[in-house]
C-alpha positions in Angstrom: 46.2 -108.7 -69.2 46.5 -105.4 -71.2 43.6 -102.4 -69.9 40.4 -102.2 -71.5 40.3 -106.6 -72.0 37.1 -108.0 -71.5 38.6 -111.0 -68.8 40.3 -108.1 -66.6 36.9 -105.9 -66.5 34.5 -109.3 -65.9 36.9 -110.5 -63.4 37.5 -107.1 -61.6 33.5 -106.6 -61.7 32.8 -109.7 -60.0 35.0 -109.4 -57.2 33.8 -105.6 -56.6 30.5 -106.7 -56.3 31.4 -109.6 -54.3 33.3 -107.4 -51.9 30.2 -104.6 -51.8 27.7 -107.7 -51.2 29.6 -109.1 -48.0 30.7 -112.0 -50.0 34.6 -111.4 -49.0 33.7 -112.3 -44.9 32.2 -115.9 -46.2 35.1 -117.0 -48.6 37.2 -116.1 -45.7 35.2 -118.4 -43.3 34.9 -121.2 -45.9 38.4 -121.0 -47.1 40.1 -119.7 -44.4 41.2 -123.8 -42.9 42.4 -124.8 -46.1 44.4 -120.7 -46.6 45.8 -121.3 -42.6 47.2 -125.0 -43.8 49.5 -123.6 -46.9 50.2 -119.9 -44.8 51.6 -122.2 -42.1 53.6 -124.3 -44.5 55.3 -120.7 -45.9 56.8 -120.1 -42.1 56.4 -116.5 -42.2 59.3 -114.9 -39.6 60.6 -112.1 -38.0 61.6 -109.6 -41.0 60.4 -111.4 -44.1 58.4 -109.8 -47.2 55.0 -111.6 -47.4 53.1 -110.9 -50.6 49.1 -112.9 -51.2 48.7 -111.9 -55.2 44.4 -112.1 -55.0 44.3 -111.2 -51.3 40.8 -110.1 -51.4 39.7 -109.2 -47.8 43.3 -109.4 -46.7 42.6 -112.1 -44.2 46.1 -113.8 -45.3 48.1 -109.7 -45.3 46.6 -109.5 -41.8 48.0 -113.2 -40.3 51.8 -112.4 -41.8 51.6 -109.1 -40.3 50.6 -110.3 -36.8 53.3 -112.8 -36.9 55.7 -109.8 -35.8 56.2 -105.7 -36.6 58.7 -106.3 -38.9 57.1 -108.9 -41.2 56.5 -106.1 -44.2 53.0 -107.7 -45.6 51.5 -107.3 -49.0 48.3 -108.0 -50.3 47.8 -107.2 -54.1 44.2 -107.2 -56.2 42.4 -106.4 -59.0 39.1 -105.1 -57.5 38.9 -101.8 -55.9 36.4 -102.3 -53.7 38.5 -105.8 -52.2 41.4 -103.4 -52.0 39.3 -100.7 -50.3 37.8 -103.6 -47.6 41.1 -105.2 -47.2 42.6 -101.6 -45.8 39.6 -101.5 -43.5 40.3 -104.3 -42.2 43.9 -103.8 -41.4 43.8 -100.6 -39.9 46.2 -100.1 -36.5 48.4 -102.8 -39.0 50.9 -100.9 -39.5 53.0 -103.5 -41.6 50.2 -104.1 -43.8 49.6 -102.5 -46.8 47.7 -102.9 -50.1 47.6 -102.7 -53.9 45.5 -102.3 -56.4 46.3 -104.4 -59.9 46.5 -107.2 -61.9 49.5 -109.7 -61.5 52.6 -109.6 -62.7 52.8 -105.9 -61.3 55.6 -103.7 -62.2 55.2 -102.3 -58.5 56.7 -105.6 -57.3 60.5 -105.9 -57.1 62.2 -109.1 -58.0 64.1 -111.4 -55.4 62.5 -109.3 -52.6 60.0 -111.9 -51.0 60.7 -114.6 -48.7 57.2 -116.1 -48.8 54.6 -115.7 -51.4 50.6 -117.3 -50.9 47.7 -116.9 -53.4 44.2 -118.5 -52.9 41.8 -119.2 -55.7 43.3 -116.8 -57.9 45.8 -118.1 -60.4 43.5 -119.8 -62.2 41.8 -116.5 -63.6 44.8 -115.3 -64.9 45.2 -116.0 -68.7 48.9 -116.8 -68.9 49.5 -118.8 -65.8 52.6 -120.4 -66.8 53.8 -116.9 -66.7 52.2 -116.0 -63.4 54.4 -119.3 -61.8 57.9 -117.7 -63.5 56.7 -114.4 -62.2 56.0 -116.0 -58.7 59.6 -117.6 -58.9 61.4 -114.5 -60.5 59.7 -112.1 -57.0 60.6 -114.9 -54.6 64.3 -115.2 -52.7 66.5 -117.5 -53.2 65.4 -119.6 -49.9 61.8 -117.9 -50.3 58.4 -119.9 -50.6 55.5 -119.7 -53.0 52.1 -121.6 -51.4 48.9 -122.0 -53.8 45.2 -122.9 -53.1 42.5 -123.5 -55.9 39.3 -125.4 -56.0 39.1 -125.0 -59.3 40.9 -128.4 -60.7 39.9 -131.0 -62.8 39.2 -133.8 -59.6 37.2 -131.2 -58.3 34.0 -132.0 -60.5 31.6 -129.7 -59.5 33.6 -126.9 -60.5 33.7 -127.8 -63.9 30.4 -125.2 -64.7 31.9 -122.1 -62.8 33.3 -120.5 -66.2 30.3 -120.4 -67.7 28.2 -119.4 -64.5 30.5 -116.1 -63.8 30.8 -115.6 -67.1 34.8 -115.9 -67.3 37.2 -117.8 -68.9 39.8 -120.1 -66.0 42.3 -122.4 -66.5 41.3 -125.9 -65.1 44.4 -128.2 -64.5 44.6 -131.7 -62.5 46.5 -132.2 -60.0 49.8 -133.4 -61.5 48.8 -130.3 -64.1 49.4 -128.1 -61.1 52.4 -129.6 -59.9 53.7 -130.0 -63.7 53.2 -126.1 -64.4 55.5 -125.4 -60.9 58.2 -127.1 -62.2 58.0 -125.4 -65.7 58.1 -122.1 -63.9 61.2 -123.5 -61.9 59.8 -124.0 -58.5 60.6 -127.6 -56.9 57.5 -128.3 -55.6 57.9 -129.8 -52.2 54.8 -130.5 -50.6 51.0 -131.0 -52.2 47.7 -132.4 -51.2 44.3 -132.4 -51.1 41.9 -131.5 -48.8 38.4 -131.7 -49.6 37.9 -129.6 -53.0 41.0 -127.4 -52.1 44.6 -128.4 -53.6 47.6 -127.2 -51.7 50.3 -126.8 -53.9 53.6 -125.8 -52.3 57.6 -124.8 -53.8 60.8 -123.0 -53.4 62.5 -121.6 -56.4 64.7 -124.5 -57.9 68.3 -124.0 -57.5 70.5 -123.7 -60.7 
């Protein structure tokens, strides 16, 4: 998404205020089961890169970095005011560290992550088939990429959220989600559902 688009500003705007009204601390508490499940799957260790692309609160950031002092983790986001919460949060976390911006991000080096996690945030993005090939292209070549939404076509009730935030998603099924991994080259090797969340897990595909 290029500056100044409308998507980018309604997106950013809603997670500001989101963040400002004390919304971050419940989507933690409501998501945070279904977030632990695919974090755990990623088997964050000793000296890995962790990166959460939508990280808002940086309840994710804060897990990887606790795992040990030299886990370097990453939490990147579009609103300033999640960013600004998320580095209150961490403080006396050394190891964790935030930025603010859309995804891809120039700031993020390719082949330099062994595990990657986003949670309800992929679907905002316009292009996502390029958000997958960005996830592969930042990942190692043993690293791991772990994805939550709610937002999927099984999910029925989620089918009006567009039009009550005012923002346009991209609503896939289930084998949509698993079918866009492979596109992106990721081999995806677990998924499931739980509730109204979809786990969708990979590694980069070997070629």
């Amino acid at each position: 998404m290029q500056d100044g688009d409308p998507q980018t500003a309604r997106v950013q705007r809603v997670f500001d205020e989101w963040a400002l009204g004390g919304r971050a601390e419940g989507m933690e508490n409501r998501h945070g089961p279904f977030a632990r499940r695919g974090f755990d799957w990623l088997e964050v260790g000793a000296g890995d890169r962790y990166l959460d692309i939508g990280c808002g609160n940086g309840y994710t950031v804060r897990w990887a970095a606790a795992v040990d002092p030299s886990v370097s983790a990453v939490g990147l986001d579009l609103a300033e005011e999640m960013v600004s919460l998320a580095t209150r949060m961490s403080e006396g976390l050394a190891n964790a560290s935030f930025l603010l911006g859309e995804f891809p991000s120039p700031k993020l080096e390719g082949g330099s992550f062994q595990a990657i996690f986003s949670m309800e945030a992929l679907y905002y993005l316009p292009d996502l088939d390029g958000a997958l090939a960005e996830v592969r292209r930042l990942l190692t070549p043993e690293g791991r990429f772990a994805c939550v939404v709610d937002f999927f076509e099984e999910h029925e009730e989620s089918r009006r959220w567009p039009v009550d935030l005012g923002v346009e998603m991209t609503r896939l099924s289930i084998v949509g989600w698993r079918e866009a991994f492979v596109r992106a080259g990721l081999d995806v090797c677990h998924q499931e559902r739980l509730e109204n969340s979809l786990i969708t897990c990979g590694k980069p595909r070997l070629r």
